[in-house]
FIFI-27314 format. One record per residue: x, y, z negated of N, C-alpha, C in turn. Coordinates in steps of 0.1 Angstrom, whole numbers, plus 5000, padded with zeros to 4 digits. Example, Ala and Ser with C-alpha at 12.3 -4.5 7.8 and 13.67 -1.06 7.14 Angstrom:
513249434922512349554922513249674922/512849784929513749894929512950004921/
END
This chain:
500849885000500050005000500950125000/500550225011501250345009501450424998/502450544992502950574979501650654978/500750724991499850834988498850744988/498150614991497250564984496950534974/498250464968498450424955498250544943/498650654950498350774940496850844938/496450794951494850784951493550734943/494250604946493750464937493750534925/495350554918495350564905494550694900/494550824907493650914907492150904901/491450824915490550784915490250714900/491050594894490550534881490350664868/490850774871491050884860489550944863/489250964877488351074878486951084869/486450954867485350974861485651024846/486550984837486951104827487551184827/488151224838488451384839487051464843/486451374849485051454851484051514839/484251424833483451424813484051524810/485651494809486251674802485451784805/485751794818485551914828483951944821/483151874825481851944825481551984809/481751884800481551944783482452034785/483752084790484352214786483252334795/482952274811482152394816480752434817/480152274814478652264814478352294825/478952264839478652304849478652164860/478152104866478851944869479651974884/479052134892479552174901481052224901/481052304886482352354886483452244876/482452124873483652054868484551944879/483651974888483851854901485151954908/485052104909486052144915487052164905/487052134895487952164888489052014887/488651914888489051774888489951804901/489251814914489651844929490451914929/490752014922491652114918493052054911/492851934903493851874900494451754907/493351734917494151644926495551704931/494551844939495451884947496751954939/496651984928498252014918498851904920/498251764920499151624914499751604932/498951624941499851594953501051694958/500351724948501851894954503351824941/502851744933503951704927504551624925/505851594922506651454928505851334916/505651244921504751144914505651064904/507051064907508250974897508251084887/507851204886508351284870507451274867/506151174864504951254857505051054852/505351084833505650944827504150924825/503151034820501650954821500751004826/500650954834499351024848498451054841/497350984828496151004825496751124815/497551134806497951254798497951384810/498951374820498851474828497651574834/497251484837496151484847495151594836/495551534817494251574811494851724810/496051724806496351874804495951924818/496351924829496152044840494652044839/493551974839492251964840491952054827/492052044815492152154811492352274808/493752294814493952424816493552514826/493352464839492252474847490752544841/490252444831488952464826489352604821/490152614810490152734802490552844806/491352874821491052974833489853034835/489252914835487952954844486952994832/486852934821485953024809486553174810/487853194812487953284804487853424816/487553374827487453414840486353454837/485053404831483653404831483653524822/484753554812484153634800484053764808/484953774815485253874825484053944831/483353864838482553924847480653844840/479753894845478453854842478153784847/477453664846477053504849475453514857/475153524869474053564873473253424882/472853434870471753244873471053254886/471653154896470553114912469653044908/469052994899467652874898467052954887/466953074889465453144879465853084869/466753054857466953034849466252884844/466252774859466552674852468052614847/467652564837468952494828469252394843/470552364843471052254855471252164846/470952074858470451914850471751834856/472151734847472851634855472451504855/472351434864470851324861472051174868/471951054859472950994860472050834859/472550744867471750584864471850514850/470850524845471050444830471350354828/472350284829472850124828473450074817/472850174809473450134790474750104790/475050114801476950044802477850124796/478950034788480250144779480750284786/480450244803481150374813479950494807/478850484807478150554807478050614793/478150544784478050614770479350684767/480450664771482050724775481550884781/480750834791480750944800479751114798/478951044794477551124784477251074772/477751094760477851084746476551134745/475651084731474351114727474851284724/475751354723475651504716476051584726/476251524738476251604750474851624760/474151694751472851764759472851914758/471951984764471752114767472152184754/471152144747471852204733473152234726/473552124728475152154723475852264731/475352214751476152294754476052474756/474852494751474352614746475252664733/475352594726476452624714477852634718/478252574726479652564731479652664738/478952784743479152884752479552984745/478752984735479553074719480753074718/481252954716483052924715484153034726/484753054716486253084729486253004731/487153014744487752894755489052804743/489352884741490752794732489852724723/488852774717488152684706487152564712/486852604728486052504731486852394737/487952434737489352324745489252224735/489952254719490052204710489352134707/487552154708486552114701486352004713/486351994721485751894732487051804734/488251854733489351734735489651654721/489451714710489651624701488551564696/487351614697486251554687485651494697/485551524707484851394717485851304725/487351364727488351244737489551214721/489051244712490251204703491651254705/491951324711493151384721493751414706/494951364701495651434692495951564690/496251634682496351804680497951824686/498951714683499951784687500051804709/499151714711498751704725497751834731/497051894724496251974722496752134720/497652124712498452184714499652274723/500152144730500652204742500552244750/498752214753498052274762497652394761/497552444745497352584743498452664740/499552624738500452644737500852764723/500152684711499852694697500752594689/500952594677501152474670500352384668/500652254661499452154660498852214648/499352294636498852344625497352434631/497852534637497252624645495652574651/496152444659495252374664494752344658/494352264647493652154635492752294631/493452384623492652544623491052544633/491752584644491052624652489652504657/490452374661489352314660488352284648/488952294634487952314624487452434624/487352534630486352674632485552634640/485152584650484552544664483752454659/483852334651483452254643482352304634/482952414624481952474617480652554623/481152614641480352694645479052564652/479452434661478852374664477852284655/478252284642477452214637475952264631/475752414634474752424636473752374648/474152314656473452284669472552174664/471452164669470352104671470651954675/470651894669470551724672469351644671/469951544683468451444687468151364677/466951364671466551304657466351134662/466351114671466450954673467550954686/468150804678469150714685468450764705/469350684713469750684723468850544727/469250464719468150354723466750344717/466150424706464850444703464250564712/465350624721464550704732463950644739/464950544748464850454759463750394755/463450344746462550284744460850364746/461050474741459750584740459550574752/460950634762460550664781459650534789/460550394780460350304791458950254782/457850294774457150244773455850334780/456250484780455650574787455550564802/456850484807456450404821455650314825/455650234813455150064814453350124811/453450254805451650294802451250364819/452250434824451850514832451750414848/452450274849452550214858451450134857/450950074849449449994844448150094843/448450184844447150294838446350294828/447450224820446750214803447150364796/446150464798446450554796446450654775/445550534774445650554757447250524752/447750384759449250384755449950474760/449550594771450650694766449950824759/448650804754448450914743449350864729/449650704728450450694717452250714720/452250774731454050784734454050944728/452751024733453351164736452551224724/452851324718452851384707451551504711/450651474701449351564704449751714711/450451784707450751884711452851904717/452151834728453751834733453651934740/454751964746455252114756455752034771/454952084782454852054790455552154800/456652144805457152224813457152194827/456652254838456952194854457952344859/458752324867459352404875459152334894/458352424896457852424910458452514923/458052504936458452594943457552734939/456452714935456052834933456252884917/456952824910457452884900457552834886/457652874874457152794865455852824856/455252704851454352684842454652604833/453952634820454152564808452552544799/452352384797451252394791451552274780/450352314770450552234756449552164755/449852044754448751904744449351804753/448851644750448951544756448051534768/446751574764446051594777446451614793/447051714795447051764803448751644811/449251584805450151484807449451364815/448551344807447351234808446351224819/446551344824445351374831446551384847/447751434847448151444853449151294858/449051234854449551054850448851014858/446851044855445950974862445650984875/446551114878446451144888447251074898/448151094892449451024898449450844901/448550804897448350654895447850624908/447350724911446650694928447750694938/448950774936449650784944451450644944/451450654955453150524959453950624954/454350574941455350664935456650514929/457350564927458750474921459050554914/459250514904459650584891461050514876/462150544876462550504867463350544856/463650534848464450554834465650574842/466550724838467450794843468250844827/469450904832469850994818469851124830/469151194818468851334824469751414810/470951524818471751594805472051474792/472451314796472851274786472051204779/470451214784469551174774468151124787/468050964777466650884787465851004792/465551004803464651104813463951024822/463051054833462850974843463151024857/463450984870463051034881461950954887/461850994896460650944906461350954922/460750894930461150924944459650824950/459250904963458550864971458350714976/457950654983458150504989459350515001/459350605008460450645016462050655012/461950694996463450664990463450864985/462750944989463251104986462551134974/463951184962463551204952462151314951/461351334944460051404940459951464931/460651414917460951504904462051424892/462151514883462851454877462251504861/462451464855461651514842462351434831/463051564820463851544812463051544799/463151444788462651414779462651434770/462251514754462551544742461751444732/462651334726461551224718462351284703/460951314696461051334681460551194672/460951134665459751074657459051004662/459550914673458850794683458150854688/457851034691457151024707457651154713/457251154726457851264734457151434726/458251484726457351634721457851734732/458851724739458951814754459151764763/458551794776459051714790459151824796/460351824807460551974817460951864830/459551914837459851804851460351914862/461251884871461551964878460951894893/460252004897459351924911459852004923/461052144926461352244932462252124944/461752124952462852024962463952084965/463852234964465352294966466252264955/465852264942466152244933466752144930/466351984935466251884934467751854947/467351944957468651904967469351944961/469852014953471152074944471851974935/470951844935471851764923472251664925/473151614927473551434929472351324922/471551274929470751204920470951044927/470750984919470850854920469650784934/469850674941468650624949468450564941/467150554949465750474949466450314949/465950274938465950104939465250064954/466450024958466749904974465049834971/464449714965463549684960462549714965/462149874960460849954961460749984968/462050034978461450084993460650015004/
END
C-alpha cells in the first residue's frame, strides 16, 4: 500500500473521534467537519516519520484549530441562517460502544448552550479532559499553560457547567419511552401513546411556513391519527445525542425529524423539524433498505 494511503487509512480510523472533539468544542457538526479536514490537510503537509503519535497529534492540531475558531467567533456577531432553529445532528442508533464514545448522554443542546459561556481555553480543557480523559499535562501543551494552570482552569469550567440541565432519565429508559411511542403510533393504539406523552407536553413543529408551538397530548394524538393513514417509515434515531425519531416517505426521502425530551417515563417536549430545506442541511441516515 502506498505511504499516502496508508496515512489515509490511519487518518480515516481517527476521524470519527476527532469529529466528537471538534463538535463538543464547536457545537457545530459543519464547522467541526471542516475543522477535522483542516487537520488532514496540516498532517499531509507534514513528514509522517516525525509524528511518534498520530492520534495525540492529530488531537492537539484539531484542537487548536477549534480554539482559533471560538475565539474568532468572539470577534464578530454570530448571525443564525435557520430562524433560530437549534442545528440538529441526527445519528443511527445502534446502542453500539462507537456511538455512545461518540454522543455521550451529556452532550445535548443544553450543555452545549452552557459551553458557549465558556472561554475557548476553558471550553478546551473542559471537553478534553472531562469527556476524552486527555491528561492535563497533555492539555496543557496545547494551551500552552502549565498542568497546574490547567487543573485550575478546568475546575472553573466545571463549576460553570454544572449548572446545566441534565436528562432525568438514562439513555436507555428514553429509548424505551421513543420505541414504545412507535410501537403505539404504528398499531394505532392511540391510548398507549396518551400513556407515553405527558398531559401537557410542548409540541414544537418548524415548518416551511414557520414555527408553531402547541401544548397538551391531544393535539400529538390527533396528529399521529392522522398520520396513520399515511406510508410513512419511521425510526428511533439519536437526535443531539439523545433517542429521537426520523421518518422518511416510502420512496426513501426524509420527511421529519423530531427530537425528544423524556421526563419521568414520558415525553414532555418534542421539536419535529418538517422544513425540507432544513432537513437537506443535515447528514441524516437512510431509510431501512427493507421498507422501501
Amino acid at each position: 500500500m502506498p505511504d499516502h494511503d496508508r496515512l489515509a487509512a490511519a487518518f480515516d480510523a481517527e476521524r470519527p473521534r476527532l469529529t466528537a472533539v471538534a463538535y463538543r468544542m464547536l457545537g457545530s457538526h459543519p464547522d467541526a467537519e471542516d475543522a477535522v479536514q483542516e487537520s488532514w490537510l496540516r498532517l499531509t503537509r507534514r513528514a509522517a516519520g516525525s509524528i511518534d503519535d498520530l492520534g495525540a497529534w492529530l488531537t492537539t492540531v484539531v484542537s487548536r484549530i477549534c480554539i482559533d475558531t471560538l475565539r474568532s467567533r468572539s470577534g464578530r456577531p454570530e448571525v443564525s441562517i435557520d430562524r433560530g432553529v437549534p442545528e440538529i445532528v441526527v445519528m443511527a442508533d445502534e446502542e453500539s460502544p462507537e456511538d455512545a464514545a461518540l454522543l455521550a448522554d451529556h452532550v445535548g443542546s443544553a450543555l452545549l448552550v452552557v459551553l458557549e459561556t465558556l472561554r475557548p481555553d476553558e471550553r478546551l480543557a473542559f471537553v478534553l479532559h472531562d469527556t476524552f480523559a486527555i491528561p492535563f499535562a497533555d492539555i496543557a501543551q496545547i494551551l500552552d499553560k502549565s498542568p497546574d494552570a490547567t487543573k485550575m482552569l478546568t475546575s472553573r469550567a466545571r463549576r460553570k457547567v454544572q449548572g446545566a440541565p441534565r436528562p432525568e432519565e438514562s439513555t436507555r429508559s428514553q429509548r424505551r419511552v421513543v420505541d414504545a411511542f412507535l410501537a403505539a403510533a404504528r398499531t394505532g393504539d392511540f391510548d398507549g401513546l396518551l400513556d407515553v406523552l405527558d398531559p401537557d407536553v410542548t409540541w414544537r413543529r418548524v415548518t416551511t411556513g414557520g414555527e408553531s408551538v402547541q401544548i397538551g397530548a391531544d393535539h400529538v394524538v390527533d396528529a399521529a391519527r392522522r398520520g396513520a393513514r399515511s406510508r410513512v417509515v419511521a425510526e428511533r434515531v439519536l437526535v443531539n445525542g439523545r433517542p429521537g425519531i426520523l421518518a422518511w416517505s416510502r420512496s426513501g426521502k426524509p420527511i421529519s425529524v423530531m427530537a425528544c425530551t423524556v421526563e419521568r417515563g414520558r415525553m414532555v417536549e418534542i421539536t419535529s423539524i418538517l422544513d425540507p430545506a432544513i432537513l437537506a442541511g443535515v447528514d441524516l441516515p437512510d431509510a431501512p433498505v427493507s421498507d422501501r
